[in-house]
N, C-alpha and C positions, 0 to 999 in steps of 0.2 A: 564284540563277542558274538559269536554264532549262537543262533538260536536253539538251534539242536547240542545241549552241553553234553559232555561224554561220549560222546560217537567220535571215534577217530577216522583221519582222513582213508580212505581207501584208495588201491590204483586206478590204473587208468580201465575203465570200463569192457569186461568181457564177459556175457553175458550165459551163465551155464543155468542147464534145467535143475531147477530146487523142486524138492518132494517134501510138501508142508502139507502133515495130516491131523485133525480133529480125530480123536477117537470115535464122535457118535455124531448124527443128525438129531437134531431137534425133534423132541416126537412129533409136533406140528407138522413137521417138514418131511414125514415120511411115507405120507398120502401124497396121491396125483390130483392135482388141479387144472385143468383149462384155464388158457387163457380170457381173460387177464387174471379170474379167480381168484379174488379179491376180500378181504375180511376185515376187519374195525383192529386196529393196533394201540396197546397202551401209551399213552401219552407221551412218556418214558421210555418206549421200548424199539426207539427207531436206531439208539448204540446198544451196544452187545458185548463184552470181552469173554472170550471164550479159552481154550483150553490152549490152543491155536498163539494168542497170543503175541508172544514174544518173537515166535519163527517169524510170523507173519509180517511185526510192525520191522524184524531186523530189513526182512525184504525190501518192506516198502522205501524205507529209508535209504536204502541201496538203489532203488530205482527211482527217491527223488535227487538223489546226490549225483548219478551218473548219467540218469535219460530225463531232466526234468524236462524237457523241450513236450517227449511223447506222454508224461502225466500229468499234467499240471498248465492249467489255463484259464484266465481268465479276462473277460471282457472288463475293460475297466467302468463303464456303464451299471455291471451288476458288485463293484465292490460295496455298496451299503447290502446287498443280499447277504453277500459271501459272508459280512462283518456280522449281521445279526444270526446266522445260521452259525458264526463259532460261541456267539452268546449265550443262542441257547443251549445251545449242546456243552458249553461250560456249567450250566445249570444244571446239569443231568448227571454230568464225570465222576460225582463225588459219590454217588451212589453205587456206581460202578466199579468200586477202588483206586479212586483216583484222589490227590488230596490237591487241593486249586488253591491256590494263593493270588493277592493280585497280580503280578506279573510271570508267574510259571505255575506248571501243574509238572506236579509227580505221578509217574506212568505207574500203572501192576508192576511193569517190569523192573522197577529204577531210575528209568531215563528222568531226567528232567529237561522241559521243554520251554520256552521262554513264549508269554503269550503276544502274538504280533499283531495288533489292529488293522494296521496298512498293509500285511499279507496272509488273514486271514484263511485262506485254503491249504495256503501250504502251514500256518499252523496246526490246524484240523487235521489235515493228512498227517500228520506227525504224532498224534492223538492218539485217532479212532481205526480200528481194522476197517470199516465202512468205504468204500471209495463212495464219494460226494459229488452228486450232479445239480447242478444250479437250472428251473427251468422258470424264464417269466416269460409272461405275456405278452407276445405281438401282434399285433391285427388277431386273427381270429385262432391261431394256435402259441401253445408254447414253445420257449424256442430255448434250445443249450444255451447257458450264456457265460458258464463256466464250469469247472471239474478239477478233483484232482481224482483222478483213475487210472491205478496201481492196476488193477486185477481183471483188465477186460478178458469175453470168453468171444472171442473172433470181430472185433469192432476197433479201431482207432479212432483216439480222442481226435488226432488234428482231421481228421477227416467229417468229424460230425460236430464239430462246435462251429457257432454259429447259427446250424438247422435248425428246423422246426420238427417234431415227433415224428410227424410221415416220414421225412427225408430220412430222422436217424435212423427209424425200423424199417429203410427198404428193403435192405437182403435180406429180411425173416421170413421166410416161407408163410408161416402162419397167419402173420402181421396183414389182413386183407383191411377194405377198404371198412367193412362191418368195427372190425375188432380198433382200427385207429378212430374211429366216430367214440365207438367204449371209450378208449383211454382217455382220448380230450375231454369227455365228459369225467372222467375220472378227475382229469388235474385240474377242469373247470369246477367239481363241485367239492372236492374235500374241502374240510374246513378246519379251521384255529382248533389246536388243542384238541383234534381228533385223527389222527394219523391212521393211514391204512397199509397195508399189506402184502405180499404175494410170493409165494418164490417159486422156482424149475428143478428141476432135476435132469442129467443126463451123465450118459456114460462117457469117459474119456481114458485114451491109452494112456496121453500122459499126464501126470498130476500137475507140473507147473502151473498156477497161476497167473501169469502173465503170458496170457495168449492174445496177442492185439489180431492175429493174421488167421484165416480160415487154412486149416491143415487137415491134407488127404492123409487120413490117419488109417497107419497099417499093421495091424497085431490085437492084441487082444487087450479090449476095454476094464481095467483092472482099479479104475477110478471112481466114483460119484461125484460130479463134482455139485454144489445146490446152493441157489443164490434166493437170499432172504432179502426181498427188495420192498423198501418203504417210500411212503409219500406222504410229504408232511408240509404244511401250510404255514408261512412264517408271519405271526401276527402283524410286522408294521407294513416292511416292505410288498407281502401278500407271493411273495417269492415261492414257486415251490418247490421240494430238495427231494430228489431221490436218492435213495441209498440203498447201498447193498452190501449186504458180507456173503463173505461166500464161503462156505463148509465144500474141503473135501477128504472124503475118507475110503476104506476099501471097498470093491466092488465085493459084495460078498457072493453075488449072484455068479460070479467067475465058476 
């Protein structure tokens, strides 16, 4: 039995631009912050289900069905991470509108999901709107050591798993040598049961979601698109998980 019950087979893979909009940004998330610009997150409030929902999770599920190769990875070294970060966040679901049993959980949506220990991310991703980054500790920086990421905004997963923080933020303009010392300290000192913060904002012509590739964009920025990105400390393994959802809605500024 496939773990994902109800979802029927789809064809063979062609990938068109989808326009998936929240109605509003989170008031938090309507002020400019600098990087890394960083603030103390409820314990609780590193998953989110939003208005967005259902477009979003039919997405993802479309992109773990037909491109799992480019969302979905994981180092078999970090599968006790991956296994405790669906535990917690089964801890959370229920608060969320989700109702968890021991072997599945029922979505907002409907869906029912079958819960899988030995594939833990791709359970998760089946979950949560959040695309899920796994980061522990090597020698002196953290390093990717798995992901499931549906919703990159110019980055591919296979090109950055593995890495260490530097490596992943090379192509960001901003990301200087100052601002990667911040981070590392960032993911060297959160701690258990205090999760932090941050999100961007930026304009974009087009709304899809799924932007692995940096695009010479021509026309008029009709989007916002604003990523709510958390860091959170996994009590046994010491693992730490970034996540992010990501709101986009009109540009009203047009």
């Amino acid at each position: 039995m496939s773990f994902l019950q109800d979802i029927p087979r789809r064809p063979p893979y062609f990938r068109r631009m989808k326009t998936i909009l929240q109605r509003f940004l989170p008031d938090e998330m309507r002020g400019q912050k600098s990087l890394p610009g960083v603030a103390p997150c409820a314990p609780d409030d590193w998953l989110r289900v939003d208005d967005a929902y259902a477009a979003q999770m039919s997405y993802r599920l479309e992109l773990l069905e037909q491109r799992e190769e480019a969302v979905l990875w994981l180092d078999p070294a970090a599968l006790p991470a991956a296994q405790e970060v669906l535990q917690e966040a089964l801890k959370i679901l229920p608060g969320k509108g989700f109702v968890v049993s021991d072997d599945e959980v029922r979505c907002p949506d409907g869906r029912r999901v079958k819960i899988m220990p030995d594939d833990p991310l791709r359970t998760l991703g089946a979950l949560v709107q959040e695309d899920i980054c796994i980061l522990e500790k090597r020698n002196d920086e953290h390093v990717l050591t798995g992901a499931f990421l549906c919703f990159p905004a110019n980055w591919r997963l296979a090109e950055k798993a593995g890495r260490p923080l530097t490596d992943i933020h090379v192509p960001v303009p901003e990301y200087d040598t100052d601002i990667a010392r911040r981070v590392q300290r960032l993911f060297d000192g959160v701690q258990v049961g205090r999760p932090l913060w941050r999100f961007n904002r930026l304009a974009y012509v087009e709304a899809d979601l799924h932007q692995p590739r940096k695009k010479r964009e021509h026309g008029i920025p009709s989007f916002i698109r604003s990523e709510r990105q958390c860091i959170i400390r996994m009590p046994q393994t010491q693992a730490v998980i970034f996540t992010i959802h990501t709101w986009t809605v009109p540009n009203t500024a047009d």
